[in-house]
N, C-alpha and C positions, 0 to 999 in steps of 0.2 A: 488599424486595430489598436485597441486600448489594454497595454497590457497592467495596468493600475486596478487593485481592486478598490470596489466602491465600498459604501459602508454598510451596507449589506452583507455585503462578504465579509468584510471584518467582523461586523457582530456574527454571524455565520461562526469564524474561527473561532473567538472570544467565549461563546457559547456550548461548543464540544469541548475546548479545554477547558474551562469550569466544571463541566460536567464530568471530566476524568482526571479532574485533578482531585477532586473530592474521593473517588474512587479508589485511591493510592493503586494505580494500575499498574508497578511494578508488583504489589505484593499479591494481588491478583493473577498476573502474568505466572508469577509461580507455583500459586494455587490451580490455576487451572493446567499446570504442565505435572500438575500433582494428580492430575483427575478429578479435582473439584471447579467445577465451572458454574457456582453459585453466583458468586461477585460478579462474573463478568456478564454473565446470564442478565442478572440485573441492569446493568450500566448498559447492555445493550439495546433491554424493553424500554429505557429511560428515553436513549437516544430516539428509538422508533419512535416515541411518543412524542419529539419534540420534530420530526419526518426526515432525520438523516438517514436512515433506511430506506427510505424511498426518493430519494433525490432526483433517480432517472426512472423514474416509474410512474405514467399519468395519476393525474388526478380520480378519472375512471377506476382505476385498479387501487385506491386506496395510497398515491403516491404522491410527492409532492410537485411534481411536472417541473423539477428545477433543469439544470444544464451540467454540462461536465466542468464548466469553471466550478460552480457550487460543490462538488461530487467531487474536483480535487482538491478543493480550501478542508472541505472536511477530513476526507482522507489525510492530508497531510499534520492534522492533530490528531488523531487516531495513531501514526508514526510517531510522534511525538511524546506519547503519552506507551510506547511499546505494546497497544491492544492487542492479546494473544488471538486467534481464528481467522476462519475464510473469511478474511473481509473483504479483500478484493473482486472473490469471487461473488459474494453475495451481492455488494454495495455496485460494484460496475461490472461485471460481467456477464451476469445473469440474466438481470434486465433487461440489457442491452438484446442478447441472445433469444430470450424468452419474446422478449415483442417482436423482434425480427421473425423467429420462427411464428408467430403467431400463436404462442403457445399461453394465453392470460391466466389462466386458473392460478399460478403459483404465484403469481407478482402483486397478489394480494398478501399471500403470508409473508414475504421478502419485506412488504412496503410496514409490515407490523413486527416485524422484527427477526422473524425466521433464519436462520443461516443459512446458508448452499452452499454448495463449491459443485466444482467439474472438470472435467479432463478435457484437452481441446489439443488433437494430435496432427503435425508430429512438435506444435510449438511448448506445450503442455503438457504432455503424457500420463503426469503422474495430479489424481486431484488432491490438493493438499486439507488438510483437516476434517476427515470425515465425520468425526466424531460431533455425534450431536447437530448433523445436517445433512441436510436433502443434496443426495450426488446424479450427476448430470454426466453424459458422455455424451463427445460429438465424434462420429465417425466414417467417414467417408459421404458426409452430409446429413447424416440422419441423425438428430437430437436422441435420445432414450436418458429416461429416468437408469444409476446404473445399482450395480451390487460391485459390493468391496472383494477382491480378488486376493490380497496382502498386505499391508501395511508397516515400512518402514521408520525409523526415528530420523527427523533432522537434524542437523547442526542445532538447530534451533530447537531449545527443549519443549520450545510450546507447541511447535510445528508436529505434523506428523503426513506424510506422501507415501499414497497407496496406489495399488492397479486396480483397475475397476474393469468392469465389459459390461456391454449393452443388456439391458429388461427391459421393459417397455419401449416402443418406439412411441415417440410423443408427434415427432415430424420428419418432414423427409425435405431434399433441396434447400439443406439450411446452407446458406452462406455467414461460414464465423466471423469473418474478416472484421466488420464492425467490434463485436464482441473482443475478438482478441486486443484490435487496439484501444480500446476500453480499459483492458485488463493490464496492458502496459503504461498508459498513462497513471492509472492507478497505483501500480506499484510503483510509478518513476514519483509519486507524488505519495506516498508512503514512506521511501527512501528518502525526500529531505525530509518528513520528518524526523526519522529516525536521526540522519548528520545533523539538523539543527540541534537534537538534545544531545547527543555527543557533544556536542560545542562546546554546549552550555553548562555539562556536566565537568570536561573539561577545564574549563574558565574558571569554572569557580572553584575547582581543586588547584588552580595553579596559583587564586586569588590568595589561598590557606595555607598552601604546603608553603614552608619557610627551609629554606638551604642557607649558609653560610650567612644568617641573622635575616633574611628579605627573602619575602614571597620568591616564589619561584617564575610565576608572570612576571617580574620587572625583568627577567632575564630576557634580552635579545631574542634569541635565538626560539625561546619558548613565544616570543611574540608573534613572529614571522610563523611557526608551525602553524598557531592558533588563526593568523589572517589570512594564509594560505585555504583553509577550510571554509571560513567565511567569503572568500571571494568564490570560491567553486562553489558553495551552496546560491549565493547569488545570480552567478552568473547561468546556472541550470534552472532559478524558477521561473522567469522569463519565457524561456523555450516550455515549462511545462504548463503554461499558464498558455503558446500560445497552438499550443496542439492542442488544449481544453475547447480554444474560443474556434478551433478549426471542427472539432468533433460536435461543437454547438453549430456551424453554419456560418459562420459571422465571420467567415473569412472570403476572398476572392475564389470564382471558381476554378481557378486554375492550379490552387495551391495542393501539392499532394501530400493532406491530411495524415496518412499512414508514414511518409517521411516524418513530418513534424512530431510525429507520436516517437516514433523510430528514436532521432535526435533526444529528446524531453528523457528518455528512457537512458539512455547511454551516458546524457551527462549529469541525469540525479545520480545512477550506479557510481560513477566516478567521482561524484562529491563525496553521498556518504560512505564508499570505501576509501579515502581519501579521511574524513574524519574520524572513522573506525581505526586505522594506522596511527594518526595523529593524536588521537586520544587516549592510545592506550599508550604513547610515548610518554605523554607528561605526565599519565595516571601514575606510571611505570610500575611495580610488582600488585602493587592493590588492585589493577585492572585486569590481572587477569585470574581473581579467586571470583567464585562465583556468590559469591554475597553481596558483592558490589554490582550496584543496577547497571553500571558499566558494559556487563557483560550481556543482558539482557539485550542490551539496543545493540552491539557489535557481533551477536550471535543473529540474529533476527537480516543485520545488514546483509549478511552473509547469504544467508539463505534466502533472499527477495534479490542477490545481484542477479540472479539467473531464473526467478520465477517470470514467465511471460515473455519469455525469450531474454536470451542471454544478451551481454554488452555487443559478444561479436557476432551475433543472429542480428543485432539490430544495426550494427556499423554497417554489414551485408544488405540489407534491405534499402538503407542510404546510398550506397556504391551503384546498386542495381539500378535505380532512379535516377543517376547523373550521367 
């Protein structure tokens, strides 16, 4: 296995973070937890247009027939840049779910920009952002389009998790299992995004803040916080890169895929909570008012440790396999 991206992939990363850098997507992240989802609306049809919406969606359905490496290079600038909405759901899950179940009609709006989300129980229960997208429930095998039942706030001011129940039955003998670990890879690759811009946001506050005449980075101790983060962001994208290249095929048959997802999922959670504690160390009182985009990515952390199954839902599934 080649866990090296190629330069495809790098122009792949190079090309969503441009695209959301221009966007200034924290100021948008806040707009849309305001109820304005103008900005991100946009920055979303931009992406469609360029086929990161359709990464895992044939070409048949208006998709770009790419792989889950492609699908988490992307994702993981999408965390990076704190993109508010179902993205997980939409970008991998969906897809995933929808052509399994043989269900094509919607994988044409998804592949143009469409949002979705869905519930997928008991790993899922609740679908998070309904707003302004097509909600999906799977239950006891039977796919259905659903209706929103309540809706709570998250930690996450952007986020929003509702109960939903079944309308429509679209199919029956679905198997999620594909789908969900889709859906974990994705947020495990969502999650470095998010600790890589901790880092970074980090760092360069440690490069400015001046204590007793000298940056507060030449301090020891602030060094080791900041390379501790950097080695666990590291050392988790490896494993998330090689559960991508297992859910593509391109691995040995023997290898069990849903472990490697399992694994990729438990050790992004514990980077970027890991740089979520660490950075709001060095941030110290500024990191935790909310005007500071600081709190945007360590709000967002939080709430994605436990979307798609929790760190110890997934420790569990790894125990069960050995």
């Amino acid at each position: 296995m080649d866990f090296q991206l190629s330069d495809i992939h790098t122009d792949l990363a190079a090309t969503v973070d441009a695209m959301l850098g221009k966007a200034d997507m924290p100021a948008a992240a806040r707009a849309w937890a305001a109820g304005d989802r103008t900005a991100v609306t946009k920055v979303y049809s931009q992406l469609a247009d360029a086929g990161i919406s359709g990464l895992l969606i044939d070409e048949s359905h208006g998709g770009s027939s790419a792989g889950a490496v492609e699908m988490v290079v992307a994702v993981e600038q999408l965390g990076r840049h704190c993109a508010p909405g179902p993205i997980v759901e939409s970008v991998a899950v969906l897809p995933i779910l929808l052509r399994d179940a043989d269900v094509n009609g919607p994988l044409q709006d998804l592949a143009e920009g469409r949002l979705a989300t869905c519930a997928i129980a008991p790993l899922q229960p609740l679908a998070a952002d309904v707003e302004s997208a097509d909600v999906y429930v799977v239950e006891d095998g039977v796919l259905s389009t659903a209706t929103v039942l309540s809706t709570e706030p998250s930690v996450d001011t952007t986020r929003t998790l509702s109960r939903v129940a079944p309308d429509k039955t679209l199919a029956t003998g679905v198997d999620p299992t594909d789908a969900i670990d889709a859906g974990a890879l994705a947020t495990a690759a969502e999650l470095l995004g998010l600790g890589q811009a901790m880092l970074g946001l980090a760092s360069e506050y440690a490069q400015s803040r001046k204590q007793f005449g000298r940056p507060i980075g030449s301090f020891q101790a602030v060094k080791h916080h900041l390379a501790d983060v950097a080695i666990a962001l590291e050392m988790a994208r490896p494993l998330v890169h090689a559960a991508a290249l297992g859910i593509d095929g391109q691995v040995p048959e023997s290898t069990n895929v849903s472990r490697d997802v399992s694994a990729a999922k438990v050790a992004a959670a514990d980077a970027a909570h890991l740089s979520a504690r660490r950075s709001l160390q060095v941030l110290g009182a500024i990191g935790y008012t909310a005007e500071h985009d600081i709190s945007l990515y360590i709000t967002k952390t939080r709430a994605l440790l436990s979307a798609w199954g929790s760190p110890a839902v997934h420790r569990r599934r790894i125990l069960e396999t050995l």
